[in-house]
N, C-alpha and C positions, 0 to 999 in steps of 0.2 A: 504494500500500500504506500503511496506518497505520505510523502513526510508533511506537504503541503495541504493532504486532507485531514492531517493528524493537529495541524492547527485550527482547520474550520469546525472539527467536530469538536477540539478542545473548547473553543470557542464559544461554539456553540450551547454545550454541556455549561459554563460554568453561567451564559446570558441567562438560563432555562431554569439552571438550580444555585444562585451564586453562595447559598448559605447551607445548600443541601434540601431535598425534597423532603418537607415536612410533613407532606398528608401520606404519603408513603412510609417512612421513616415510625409515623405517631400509631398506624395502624397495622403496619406487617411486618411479622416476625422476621427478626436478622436471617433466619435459617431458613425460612419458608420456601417452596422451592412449585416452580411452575410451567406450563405449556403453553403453546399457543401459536397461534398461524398468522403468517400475511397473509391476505386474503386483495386480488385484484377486484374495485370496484367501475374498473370502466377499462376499456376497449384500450391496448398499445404496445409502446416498447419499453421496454423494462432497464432501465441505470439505477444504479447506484445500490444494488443489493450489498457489493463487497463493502461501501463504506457503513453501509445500515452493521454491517456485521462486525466492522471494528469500531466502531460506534458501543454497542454494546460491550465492549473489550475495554474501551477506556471508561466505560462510565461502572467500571468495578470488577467487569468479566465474571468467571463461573457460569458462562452461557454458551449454550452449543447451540449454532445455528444450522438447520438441514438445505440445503439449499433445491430447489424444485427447478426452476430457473436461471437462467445468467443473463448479465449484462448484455442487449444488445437481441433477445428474445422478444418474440411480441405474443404480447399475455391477450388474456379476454377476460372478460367481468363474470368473476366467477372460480378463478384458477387460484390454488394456493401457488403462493409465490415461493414460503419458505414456512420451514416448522422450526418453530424456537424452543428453547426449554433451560431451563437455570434458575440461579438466584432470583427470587421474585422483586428484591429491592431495586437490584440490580435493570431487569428489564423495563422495570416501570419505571425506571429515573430514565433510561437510555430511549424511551418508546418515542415519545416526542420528537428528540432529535431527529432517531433514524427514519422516521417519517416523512419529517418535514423535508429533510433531504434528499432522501429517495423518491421523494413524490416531485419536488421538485426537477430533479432531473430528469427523470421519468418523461416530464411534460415535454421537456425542450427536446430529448430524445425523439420522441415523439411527432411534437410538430416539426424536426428537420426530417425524419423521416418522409413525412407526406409530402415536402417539400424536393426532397432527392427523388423520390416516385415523381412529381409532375414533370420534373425535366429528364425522366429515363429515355435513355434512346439517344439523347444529342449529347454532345460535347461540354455541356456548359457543367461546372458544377457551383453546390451550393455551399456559401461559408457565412463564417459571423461575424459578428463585430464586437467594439471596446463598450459594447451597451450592456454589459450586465451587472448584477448584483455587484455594489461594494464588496468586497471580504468575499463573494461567493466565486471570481472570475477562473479559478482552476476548476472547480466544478461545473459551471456553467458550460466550459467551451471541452470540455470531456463529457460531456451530454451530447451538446453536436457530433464531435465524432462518434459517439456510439450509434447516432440516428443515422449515420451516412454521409453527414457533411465536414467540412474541412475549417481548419481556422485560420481566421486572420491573424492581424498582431496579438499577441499575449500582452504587449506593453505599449506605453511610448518609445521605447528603449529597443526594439524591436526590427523597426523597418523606417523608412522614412515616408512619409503620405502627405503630401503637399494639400490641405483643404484652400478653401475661399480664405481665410482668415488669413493662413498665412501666406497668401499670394499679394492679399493687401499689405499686409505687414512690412515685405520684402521688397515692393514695388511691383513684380511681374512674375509670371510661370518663369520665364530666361531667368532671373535673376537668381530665383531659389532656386529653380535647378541646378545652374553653374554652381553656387553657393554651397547646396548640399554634396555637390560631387569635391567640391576641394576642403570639404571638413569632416564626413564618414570614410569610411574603407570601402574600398569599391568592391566590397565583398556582398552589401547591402543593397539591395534595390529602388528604385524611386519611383512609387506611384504621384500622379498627379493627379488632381480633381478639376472635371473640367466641365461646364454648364454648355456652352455657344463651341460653335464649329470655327469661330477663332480662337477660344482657348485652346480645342481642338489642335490645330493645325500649330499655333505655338509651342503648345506640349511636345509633341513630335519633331520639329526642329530643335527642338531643345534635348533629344533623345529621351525623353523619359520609358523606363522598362515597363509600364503600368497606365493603363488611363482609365479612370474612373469615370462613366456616364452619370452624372448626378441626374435627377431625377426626369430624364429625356423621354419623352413619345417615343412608344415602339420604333415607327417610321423614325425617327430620328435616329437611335440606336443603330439601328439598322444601315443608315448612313455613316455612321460614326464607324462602323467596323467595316465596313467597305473605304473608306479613306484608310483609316490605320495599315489595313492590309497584310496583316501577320506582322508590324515591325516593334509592335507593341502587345500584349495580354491587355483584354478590355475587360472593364469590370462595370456590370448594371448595380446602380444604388440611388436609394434615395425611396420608400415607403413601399419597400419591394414587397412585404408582407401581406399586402392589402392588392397587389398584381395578379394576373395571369401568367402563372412562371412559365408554365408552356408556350406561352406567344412572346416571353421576353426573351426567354432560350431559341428562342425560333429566328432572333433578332442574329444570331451568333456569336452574342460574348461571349466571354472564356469565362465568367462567374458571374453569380449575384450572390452581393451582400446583403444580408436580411438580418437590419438588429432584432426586430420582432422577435425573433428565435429566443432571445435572451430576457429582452426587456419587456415583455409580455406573455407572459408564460402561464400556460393554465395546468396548473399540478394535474398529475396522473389521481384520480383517488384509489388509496389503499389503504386498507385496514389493516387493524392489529389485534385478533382476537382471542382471550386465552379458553382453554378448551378445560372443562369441569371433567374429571378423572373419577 
């Protein structure tokens, strides 16, 4: 397991119980020991079982989880997902969490998934963006790839991505261009963001590796990669969520970014129910 989810669930665990779970703690026995299942309450693809399962592990352990499922599986409303059993204090301080999380990813899993299915068949693929959860961005963008899609930046630190901001910033696309190619390693790539078929055309004299369609009419899109002409990866963005991915794919970029994936995210529901022995 990342060491990186071992801080969101620490995290998480101490926002959930900072003093220690008191209504658990006042009514069940230290030794008390218990079952129980996840249980899928709706239609999808299933993340984040492994962290539900070290979830339980830091929040005290003494808990065997069975696993039914793995990451990356698509459940249906109805399916036990996993059989738990352990210390009773234990799973009921840890339930919360591993819920909240796993259902969480769950979703985004999920809605990239339906999103890779519209564009199956063409070339384009689908990724995410810097739109997600504070404290949650390794989990968030390890849901899109479990669904099928790919990531963008992990950071600002990451890549260089020229937006509107900072073209005003700098003066022009030429300007930041040259600018970022004589202060990164040319190991790093440079997207540019480009609105009008003059920033267009700028970008591309200015060699940029990446050109980002901000929120263009299909028809336009579709023009945009016919000038580029293979000299650049094109990228559709800008409320892609809310698109026709098949008719934007049809466009022939080389990707769409969809923050939706992250920043709108409708949990999987799953249950956690212990079973009377």
């Amino acid at each position: 397991m990342n060491t990186a989810f071992d801080t969101i669930i620490l995290n998480s665990l101490n926002e959930d119980a900072p003093y220690g779970d008191i209504t658990t703690n006042a009514i069940v026995s230290e030794n008390a020991r218990v079952s129980g299942r996840f249980i899928a309450k709706d239609d999808g693809v299933l993340c984040g079982i492994g962290i539900a399962e070290r979830t339980f592990e830091l929040a005290g352990g003494d808990v065997i989880i069975k696993r039914c499922f793995e990451d990356g599986d698509r459940i249906k409303k109805g399916d036990i997902i996993a059989e738990i059993s352990g210390n009773a204090r234990n799973i009921l301080t840890g339930e919360r969490t591993a819920l909240n999380l796993m259902q969480r990813a769950s979703g985004i899993a999920t809605q990239t998934a339906a999103a890779v299915e519209a564009v199956k068949g063409t070339n384009t693929r689908i990724t995410d963006t810097r739109k997600t959860m504070p404290g949650l961005r390794i989990l968030d963008k390890y849901a899109v790839r479990i669904g099928g899609g790919c990531n963008h930046r992990f950071s600002l630190s990451d890549g260089i991505l020229i937006k509107d901001n900072h073209i005003s910033a700098s003066g022009s696309i030429t300007k930041a261009v040259l600018a970022a190619r004589s202060n990164v390693p040319h190991t790093l790539k440079i997207e540019v963001e480009v609105e009008t078929f003059e920033q267009l055309d700028e970008a591309l004299s200015a060699k940029a590796d990446i050109i980002m369609l901000d929120n263009m009419t299909e028809d336009d899109m579709k023009k945009a990669v016919r000038i580029v002409g293979g000299r650049a990866l094109t990228e559709a963005s800008g409320n892609m969520g809310e698109k026709d991915l098949a008719k934007v794919a049809a466009t022939g970029v080389n990707l769409i970014s969809i923050g939706a994936l992250t920043h709108s995210v409708k949990a999987l529901d799953i249950s956690l129910k212990f079973v009377i022995i």
